[in-house]
C-alpha positions in Angstrom: -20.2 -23.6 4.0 -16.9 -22.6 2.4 -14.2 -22.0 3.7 -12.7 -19.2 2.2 -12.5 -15.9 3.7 -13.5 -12.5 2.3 -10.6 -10.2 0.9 -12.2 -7.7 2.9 -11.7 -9.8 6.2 -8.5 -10.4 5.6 -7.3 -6.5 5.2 -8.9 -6.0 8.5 -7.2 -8.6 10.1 -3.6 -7.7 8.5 -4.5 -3.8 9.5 -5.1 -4.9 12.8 -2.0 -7.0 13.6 0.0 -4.0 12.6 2.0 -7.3 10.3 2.9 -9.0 13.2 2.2 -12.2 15.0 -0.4 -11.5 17.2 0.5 -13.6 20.0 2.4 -10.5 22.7 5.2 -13.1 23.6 5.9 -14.0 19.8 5.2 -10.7 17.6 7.2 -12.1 14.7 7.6 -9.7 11.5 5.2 -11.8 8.9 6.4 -9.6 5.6 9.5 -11.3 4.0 11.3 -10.3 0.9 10.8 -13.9 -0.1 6.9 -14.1 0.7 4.7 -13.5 3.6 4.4 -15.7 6.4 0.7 -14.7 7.2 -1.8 -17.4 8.6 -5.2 -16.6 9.3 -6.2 -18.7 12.7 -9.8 -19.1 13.7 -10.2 -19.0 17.2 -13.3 -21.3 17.9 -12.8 -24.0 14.9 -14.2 -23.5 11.8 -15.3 -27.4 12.0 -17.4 -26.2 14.9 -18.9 -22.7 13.7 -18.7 -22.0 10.5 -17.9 -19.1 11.3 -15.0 -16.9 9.3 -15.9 -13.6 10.7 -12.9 -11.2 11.5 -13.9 -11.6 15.0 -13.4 -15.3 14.8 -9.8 -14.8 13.0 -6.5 -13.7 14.3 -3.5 -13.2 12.6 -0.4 -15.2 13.7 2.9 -17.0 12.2 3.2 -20.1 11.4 4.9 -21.5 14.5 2.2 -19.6 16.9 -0.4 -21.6 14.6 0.3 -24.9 15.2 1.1 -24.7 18.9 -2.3 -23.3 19.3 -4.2 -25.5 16.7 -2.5 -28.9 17.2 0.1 -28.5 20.2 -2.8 -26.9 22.3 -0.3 -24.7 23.5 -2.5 -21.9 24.4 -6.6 -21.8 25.2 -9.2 -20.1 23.0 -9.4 -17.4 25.9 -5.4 -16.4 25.7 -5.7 -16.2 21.7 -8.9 -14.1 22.3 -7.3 -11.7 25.1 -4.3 -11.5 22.7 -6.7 -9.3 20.2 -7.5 -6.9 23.0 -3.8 -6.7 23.8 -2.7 -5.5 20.7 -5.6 -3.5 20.5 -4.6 -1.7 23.8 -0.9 -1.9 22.6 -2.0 0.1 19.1 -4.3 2.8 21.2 -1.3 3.2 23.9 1.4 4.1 20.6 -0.7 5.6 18.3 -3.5 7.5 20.4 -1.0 10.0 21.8 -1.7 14.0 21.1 1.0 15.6 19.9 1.6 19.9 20.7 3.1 20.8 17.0 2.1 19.6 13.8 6.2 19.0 13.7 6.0 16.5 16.4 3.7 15.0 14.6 5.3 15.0 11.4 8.0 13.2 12.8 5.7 9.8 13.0 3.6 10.6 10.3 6.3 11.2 7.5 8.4 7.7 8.0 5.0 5.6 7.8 4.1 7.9 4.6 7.6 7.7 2.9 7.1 3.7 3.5 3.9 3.4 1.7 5.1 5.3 -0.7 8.5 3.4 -1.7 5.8 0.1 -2.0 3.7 1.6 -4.6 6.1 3.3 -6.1 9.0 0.3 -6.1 6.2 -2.7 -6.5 2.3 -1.4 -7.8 3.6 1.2 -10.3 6.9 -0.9 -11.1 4.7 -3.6 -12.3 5.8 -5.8 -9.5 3.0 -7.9 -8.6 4.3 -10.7 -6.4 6.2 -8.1 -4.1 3.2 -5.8 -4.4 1.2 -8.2 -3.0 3.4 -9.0 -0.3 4.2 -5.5 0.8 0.2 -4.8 0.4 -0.3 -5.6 3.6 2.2 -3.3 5.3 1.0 -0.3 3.7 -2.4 -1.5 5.3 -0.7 -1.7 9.1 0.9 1.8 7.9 -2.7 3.4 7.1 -4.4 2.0 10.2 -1.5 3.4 12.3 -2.1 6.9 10.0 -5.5 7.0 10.6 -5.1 6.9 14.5 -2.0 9.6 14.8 -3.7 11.7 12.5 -7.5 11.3 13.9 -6.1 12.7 17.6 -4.5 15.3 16.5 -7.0 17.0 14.2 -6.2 20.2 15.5 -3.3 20.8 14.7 -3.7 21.1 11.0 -4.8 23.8 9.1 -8.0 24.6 7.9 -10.3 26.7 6.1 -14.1 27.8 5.1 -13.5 26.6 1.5 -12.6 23.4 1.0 -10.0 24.3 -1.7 -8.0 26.2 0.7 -7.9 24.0 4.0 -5.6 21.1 4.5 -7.8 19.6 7.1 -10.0 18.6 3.9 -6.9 16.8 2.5 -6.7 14.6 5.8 -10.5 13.8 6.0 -10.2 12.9 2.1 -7.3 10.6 3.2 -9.1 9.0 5.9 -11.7 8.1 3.8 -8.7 6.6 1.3 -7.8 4.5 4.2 -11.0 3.1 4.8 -11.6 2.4 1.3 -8.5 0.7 1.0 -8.8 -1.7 3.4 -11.9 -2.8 2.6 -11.1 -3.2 -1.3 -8.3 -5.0 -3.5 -6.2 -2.3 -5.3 -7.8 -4.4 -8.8 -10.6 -2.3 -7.8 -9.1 1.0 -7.7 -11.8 2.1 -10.1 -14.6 1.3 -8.2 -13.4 3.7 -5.3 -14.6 7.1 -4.6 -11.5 8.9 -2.9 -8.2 8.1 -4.2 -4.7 8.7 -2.0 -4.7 12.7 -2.2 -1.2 13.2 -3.5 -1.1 17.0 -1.7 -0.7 15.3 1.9 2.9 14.4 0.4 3.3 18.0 0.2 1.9 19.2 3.9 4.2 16.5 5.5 7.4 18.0 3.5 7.9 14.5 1.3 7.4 16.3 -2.1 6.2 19.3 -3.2 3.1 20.2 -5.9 2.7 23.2 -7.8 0.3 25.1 -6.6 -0.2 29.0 -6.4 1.4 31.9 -4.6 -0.7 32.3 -1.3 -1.2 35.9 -1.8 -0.5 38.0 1.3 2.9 39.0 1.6 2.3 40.1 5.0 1.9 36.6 5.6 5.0 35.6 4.1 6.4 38.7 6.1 5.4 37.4 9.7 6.2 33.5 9.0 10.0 35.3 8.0 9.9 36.7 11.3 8.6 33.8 13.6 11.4 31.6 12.0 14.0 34.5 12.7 13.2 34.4 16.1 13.7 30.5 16.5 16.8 31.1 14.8 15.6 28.6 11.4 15.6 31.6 8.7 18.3 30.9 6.5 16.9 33.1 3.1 14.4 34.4 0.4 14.9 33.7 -3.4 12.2 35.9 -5.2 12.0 37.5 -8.6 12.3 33.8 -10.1 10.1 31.6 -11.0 10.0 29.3 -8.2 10.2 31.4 -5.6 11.2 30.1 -2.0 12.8 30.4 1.9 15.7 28.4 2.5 15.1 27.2 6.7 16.9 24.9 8.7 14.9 22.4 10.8 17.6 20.4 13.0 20.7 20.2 11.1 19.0 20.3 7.8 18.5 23.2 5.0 14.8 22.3 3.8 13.8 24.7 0.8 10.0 25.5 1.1 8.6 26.3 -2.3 6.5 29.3 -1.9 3.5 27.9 -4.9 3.5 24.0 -2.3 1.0 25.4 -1.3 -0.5 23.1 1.3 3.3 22.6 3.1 3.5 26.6 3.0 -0.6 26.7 4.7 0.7 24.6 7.2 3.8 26.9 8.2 1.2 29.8 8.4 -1.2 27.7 10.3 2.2 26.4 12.7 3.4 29.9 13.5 -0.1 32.0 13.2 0.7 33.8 10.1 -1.8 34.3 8.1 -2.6 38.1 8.3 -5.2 40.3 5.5 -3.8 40.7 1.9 -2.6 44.3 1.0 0.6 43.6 -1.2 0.3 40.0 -3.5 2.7 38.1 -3.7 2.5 37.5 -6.7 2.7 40.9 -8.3 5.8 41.6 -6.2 7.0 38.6 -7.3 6.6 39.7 -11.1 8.1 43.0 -10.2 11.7 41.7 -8.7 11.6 39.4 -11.6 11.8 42.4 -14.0 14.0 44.0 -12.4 16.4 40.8 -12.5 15.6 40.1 -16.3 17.2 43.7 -17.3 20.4 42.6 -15.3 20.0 44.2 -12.3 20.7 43.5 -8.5 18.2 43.8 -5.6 18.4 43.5 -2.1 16.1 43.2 0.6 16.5 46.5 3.3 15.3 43.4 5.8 14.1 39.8 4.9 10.8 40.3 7.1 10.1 43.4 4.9 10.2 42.0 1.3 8.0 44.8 0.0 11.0 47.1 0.2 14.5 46.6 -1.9 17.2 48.7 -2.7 18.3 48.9 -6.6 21.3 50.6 -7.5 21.4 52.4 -3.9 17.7 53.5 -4.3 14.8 52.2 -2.0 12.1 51.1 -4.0 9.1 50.7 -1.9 5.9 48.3 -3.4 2.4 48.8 -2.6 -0.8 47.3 -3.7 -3.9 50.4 -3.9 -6.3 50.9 -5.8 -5.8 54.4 -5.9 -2.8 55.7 -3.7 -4.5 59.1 -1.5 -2.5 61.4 0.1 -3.4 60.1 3.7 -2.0 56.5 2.5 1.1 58.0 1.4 1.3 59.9 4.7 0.7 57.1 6.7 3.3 55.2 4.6 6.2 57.7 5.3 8.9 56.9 2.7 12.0 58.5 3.4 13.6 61.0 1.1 14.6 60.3 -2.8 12.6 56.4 -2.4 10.7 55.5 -4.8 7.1 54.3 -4.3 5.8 51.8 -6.8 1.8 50.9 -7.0 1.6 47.6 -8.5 -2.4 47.8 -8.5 -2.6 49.0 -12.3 -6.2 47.7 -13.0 -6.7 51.4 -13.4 -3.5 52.8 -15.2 -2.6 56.3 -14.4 -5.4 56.3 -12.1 -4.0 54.4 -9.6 -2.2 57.0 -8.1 -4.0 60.6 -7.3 -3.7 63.9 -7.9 -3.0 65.0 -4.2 -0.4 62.0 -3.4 1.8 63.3 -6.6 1.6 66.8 -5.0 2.6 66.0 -1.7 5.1 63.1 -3.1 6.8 66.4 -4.2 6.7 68.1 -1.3 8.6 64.9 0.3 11.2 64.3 -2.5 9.7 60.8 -2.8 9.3 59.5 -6.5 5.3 57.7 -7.6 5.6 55.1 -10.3 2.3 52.9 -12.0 3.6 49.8 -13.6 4.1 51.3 -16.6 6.3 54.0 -14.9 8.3 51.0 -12.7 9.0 49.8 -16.4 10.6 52.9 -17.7 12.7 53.7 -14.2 14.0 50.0 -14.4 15.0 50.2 -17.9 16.4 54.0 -17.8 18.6 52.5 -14.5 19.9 49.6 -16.6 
């Protein structure tokens, strides 16, 4: 029978030992800039068994190796126990449940950012004889992933549709991580599930674009949570990568608002997510025309975006299908504000009869889109 060992075998065993010796007292790092130091042990000879099964195989340096194989330094029942240990050592570190998705972030992100220098520096540098050094640490990495993220399930955000929930993403990278330790990354083709690139963006490493969320209500309560924790720092909307500006330690982070599985998270994190009634979106396309004809806004308070002052004016946004009376009642806009639908699937229809009429009554000004358009420019 031949000696050789499966590739698959040897992932696990390199997954396993977390790319160290295996032996407790030894744990020597076995990745080297200069090569790997990896040497695949069987525990019960293979002269004897015949038998290269990952439970027959441990992972160890080179010294370790020989005092077991020809020093006899250690039984066959020590080098078995030692798999349990570091077993038991890996569930002890990496088994823990965590009470934010921060706390958690703060060991996922470093094992992430790791694995992602390797491929980046070595796989997609065209590196081979590094990549297939540093392989093997980004397959400790994953199995020390898998476990963090696999206890603490609930704290990620999720959703009915699959599209919108980022507890998809981390069941698609789990299956990633099983695939990639069972198969050589020659054989990328031949897997199903490839590393989904949007984790990079729920842990904060680098952001996609995505889409505006649409509720600013949302955006409106996740202002306010961060106020209150003192990490608000500012909006930038109107442009065309609208974002907050938060601090998170001693850092200013910049949280795009279209990265959209980092800003799902936030939501999830502080229980913001609240029923659409003004899009983001539109509003956003609003403040930027009133920036393109070289005016000013400002925000009467950042965890109220839906209202802005322009040239000493309040301009108040809303998003109706057809503005009533009793919604511009319950609205209440003060004296000489201006009150601007951006619903204008129906044009002039979007406003009725009776909320002109009793906008009168209140010295309050009601604009469609097309209205906004004219007021903006005449103010210019």
């Amino acid at each position: 029978m031949s000696r050789e060992i499966y590739e698959h075998v040897k992932r696990k065993l390199y997954a396993e030992s977390m790319g160290r010796c295996m032996n407790p007292d030894c744990q020597e790092e076995l990745l080297k800039v200069s090569g790997d130091i990896i040497e695949r042990a069987h525990i019960i000879p293979f002269c004897d068994t015949k038998d290269n099964s990952f439970e027959n195989l441990i992972v160890l340096c080179p010294n370790c190796h020989t005092n077991f194989d020809k020093n006899s330094a250690f039984t066959i029942e020590e080098v078995k126990q030692w798999k349990q240990i570091r077993e038991q050592e890996f569930e002890k570190i990496f088994c823990e449940k965590y009470e934010t998705f921060g706390d958690l972030s703060k060991k996922v992100v470093p094992l992430l950012l790791e694995n992602k220098t390797i491929y980046e520096n070595y796989h997609l540098g065209d590196n081979k004889e590094l990549w297939d050094v540093f392989e093997g640490k980004i397959l400790a990495n994953n199995r020390q992933l898998k476990k963090l993220l696999e206890n603490n399930l609930n704290l990620i955000q999720t959703h009915r549709e699959k599209e919108y929930s980022n507890l998809e993403l981390i069941h698609s990278f789990l299956t990633h991580i099983d695939e990639f330790e069972a198969t050589r990354h020659e054989e990328e083709k031949n897997r199903h599930v490839l590393y989904p690139t949007k984790i990079n963006s729920m842990f904060g490493i680098s952001p996609i674009e995505g889409f505006l969320l649409p509720s600013v209500e949302s955006l409106e309560v996740l202002i306010t949570e961060l106020q209150k924790k003192n990490k608000f720092i500012s909006i930038s909307l109107g442009i065309e990568k609208p974002s907050i500006q938060l601090c998170e330690g001693e850092k200013t982070i910049t949280v795009f608002l279209d990265d959209t599985p980092r800003l799902r998270q936030f939501y999830f994190d502080y229980n913001c997510f609240r029923k659409t009634t003004v899009r983001l979106d539109s509003l956003n396309f609003a403040l930027k025309y009133i920036l393109s004809r070289k005016l000013a806004f400002n925000f009467v308070e950042y965890n109220n975006i839906r209202e802005v002052l322009v040239n000493g004016v309040k301009i108040i946004f809303i998003y109706e299908y057809c503005l009533s009376k009793v919604a511009l009642t319950q609205l209440s806009p003060e004296a000489n504000s201006v009150v601007v639908n951006l619903h204008n699937w129906n044009g002039s229809s979007c406003i009725s009869k009776e909320a002109y009429d009793f906008s009168q009554m209140i010295s309050v000004t009601l604009l469609t889109m097309d209205g906004f358009y004219g007021y903006i420019n005449e103010l210019n």
